[in-house]
Each structure stands twice: as C-alpha cells, then as structure tokens.
KEDO-583914 format. One line per 5 residues: number of its first residue (from 1); their letters; for each residue x negated, z negated, y of N, C-alpha, C. Coordinates in steps of 0.2 Angstrom, whole numbers, plus 2048, in hexadecimal, padded with zeros to 3 digits. Layout:
N
NUM	a	X:Z:Y:X:Z:Y:X:Z:Y; ...
***
This chain:
76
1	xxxxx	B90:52D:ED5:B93:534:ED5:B97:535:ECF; B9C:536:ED0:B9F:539:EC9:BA2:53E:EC8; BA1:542:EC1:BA0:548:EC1:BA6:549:EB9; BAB:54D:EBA:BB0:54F:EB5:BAC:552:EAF; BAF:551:EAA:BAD:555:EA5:BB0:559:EA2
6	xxxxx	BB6:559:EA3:BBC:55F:EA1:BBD:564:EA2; BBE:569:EA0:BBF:572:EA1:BC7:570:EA3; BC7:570:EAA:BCF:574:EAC:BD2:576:EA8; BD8:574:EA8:BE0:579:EA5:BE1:581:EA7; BE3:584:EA5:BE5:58B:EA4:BEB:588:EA7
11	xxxxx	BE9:58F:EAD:BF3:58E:EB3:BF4:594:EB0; BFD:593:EAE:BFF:598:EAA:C06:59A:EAE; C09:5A0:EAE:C0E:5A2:EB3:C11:5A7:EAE; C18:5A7:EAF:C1C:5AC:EAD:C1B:5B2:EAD; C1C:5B5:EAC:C1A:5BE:EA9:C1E:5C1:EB0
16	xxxxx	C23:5BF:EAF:C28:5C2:EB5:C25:5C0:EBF; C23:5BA:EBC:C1D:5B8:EC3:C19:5BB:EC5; C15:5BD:EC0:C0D:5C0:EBF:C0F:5C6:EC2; C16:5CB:EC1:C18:5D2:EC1:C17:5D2:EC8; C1B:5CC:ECA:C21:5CA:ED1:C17:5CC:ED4
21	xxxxx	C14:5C7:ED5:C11:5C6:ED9:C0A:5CD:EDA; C0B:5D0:ED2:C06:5D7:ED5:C09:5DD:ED8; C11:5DD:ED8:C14:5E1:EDC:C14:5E0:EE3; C15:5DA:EE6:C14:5D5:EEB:C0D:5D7:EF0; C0A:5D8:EEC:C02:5D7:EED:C01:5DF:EF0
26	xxxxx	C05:5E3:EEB:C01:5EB:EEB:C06:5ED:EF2; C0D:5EA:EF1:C11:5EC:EF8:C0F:5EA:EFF; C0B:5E4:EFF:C08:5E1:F05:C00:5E7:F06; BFD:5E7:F03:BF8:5EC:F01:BF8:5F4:F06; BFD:5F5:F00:C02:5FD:F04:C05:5FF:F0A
31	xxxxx	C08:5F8:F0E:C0A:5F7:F14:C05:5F6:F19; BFF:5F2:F15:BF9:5F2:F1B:BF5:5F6:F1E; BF4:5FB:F17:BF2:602:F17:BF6:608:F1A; BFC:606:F19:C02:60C:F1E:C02:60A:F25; C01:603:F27:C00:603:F2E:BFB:605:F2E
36	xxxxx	BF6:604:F2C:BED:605:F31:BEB:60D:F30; BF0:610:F2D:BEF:618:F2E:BF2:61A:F32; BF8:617:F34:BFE:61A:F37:BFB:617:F3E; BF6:612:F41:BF6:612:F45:BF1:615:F48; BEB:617:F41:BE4:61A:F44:BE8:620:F46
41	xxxxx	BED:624:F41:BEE:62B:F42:BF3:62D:F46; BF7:627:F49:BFA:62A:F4F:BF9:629:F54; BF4:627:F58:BF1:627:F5E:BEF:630:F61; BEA:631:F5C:BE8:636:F5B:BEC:63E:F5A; BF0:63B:F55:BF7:642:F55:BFB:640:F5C
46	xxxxx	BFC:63C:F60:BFF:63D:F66:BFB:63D:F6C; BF4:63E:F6B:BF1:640:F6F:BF0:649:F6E; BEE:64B:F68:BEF:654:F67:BF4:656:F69; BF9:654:F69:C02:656:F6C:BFF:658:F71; BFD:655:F75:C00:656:F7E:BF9:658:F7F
51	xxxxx	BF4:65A:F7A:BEF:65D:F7F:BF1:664:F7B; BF4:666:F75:BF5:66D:F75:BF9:66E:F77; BFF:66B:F7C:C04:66E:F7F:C02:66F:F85; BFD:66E:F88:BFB:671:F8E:BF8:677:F8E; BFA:67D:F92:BF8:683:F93:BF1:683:F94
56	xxxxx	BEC:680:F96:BE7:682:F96:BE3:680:F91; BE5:67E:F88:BE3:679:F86:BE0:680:F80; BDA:680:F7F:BD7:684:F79:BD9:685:F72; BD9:68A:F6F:BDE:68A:F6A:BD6:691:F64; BD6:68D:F5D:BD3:690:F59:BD4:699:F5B
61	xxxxx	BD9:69A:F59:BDB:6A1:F5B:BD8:6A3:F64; BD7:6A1:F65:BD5:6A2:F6F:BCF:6A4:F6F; BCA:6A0:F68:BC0:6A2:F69:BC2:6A5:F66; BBB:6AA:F64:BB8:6AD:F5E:BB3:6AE:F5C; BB0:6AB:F56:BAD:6AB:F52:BA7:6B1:F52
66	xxxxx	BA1:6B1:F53:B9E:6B6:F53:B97:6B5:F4C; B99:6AF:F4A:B95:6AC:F44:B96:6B2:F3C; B9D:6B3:F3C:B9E:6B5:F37:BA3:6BB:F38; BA4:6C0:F32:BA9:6C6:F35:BAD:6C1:F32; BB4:6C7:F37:BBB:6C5:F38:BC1:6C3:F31
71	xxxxx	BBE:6C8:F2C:BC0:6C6:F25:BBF:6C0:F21; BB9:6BC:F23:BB4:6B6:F1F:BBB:6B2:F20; BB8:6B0:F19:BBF:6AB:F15:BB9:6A1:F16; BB4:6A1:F15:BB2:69D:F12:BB0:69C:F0B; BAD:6A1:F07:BAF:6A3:F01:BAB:6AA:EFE
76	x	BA8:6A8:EFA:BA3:6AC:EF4:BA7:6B4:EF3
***
C-alpha cells in the first residue's frame, strides 16, 4: 500500500473568478427559487380565480361572524 505524505497545494483562482462564480451561484439559487414558488403559487392562484367567479361561490363578507362584535379589530 502506499500512502502520500504531502499536504495538497492550495487551488488559487482570481479574484474576478471567485466574484464571477458566487454571482453565478446566487443567480442559479434565485431562479430555482423563483420557479418553485411561481409554480407552488400558481396552481392555486388560478384555481381561486374561477371558483370566486362563480355566483355561487362564498364570499367572507356573505357569513357572519357571531364570535365576536361587529367593531373587533383583532386587537387590545
């Protein structure tokens, strides 16, 4: 078996690399993130469309609340 004894060299890269490569990184990041919201949250936003466009569809203002009087804000 044989076994190194040396401590690896230090990989060194330009300044301008290193910038390149974490903007790179944070843009790929931001883009994976903009789609995986954009798709959890559009499914759902065009499904409420078309069910409060229908007349028979419930609406906060249509109940009434018998928990609390008309004025309650939520609030001290």
């Amino acid at each position: 078996m044989n076994v190194s004894t040396t401590i690896p060299t230090t990989v060194q890269i330009r300044r301008e690399h290193l910038i390149g490569l974490i903007v790179a990184a944070a843009a790929l990041a931001a883009t994976i993130t903009w789609l995986l919201v954009a798709v959890a949250f559009d499914s759902g936003a065009t499904r409420t469309q078309q069910d409060v466009s229908r007349p028979s569809a419930v609406t906060p203002a249509a109940t009434q609340s018998t928990g609390y009087p008309s004025d309650y804000r939520g609030m001290p």
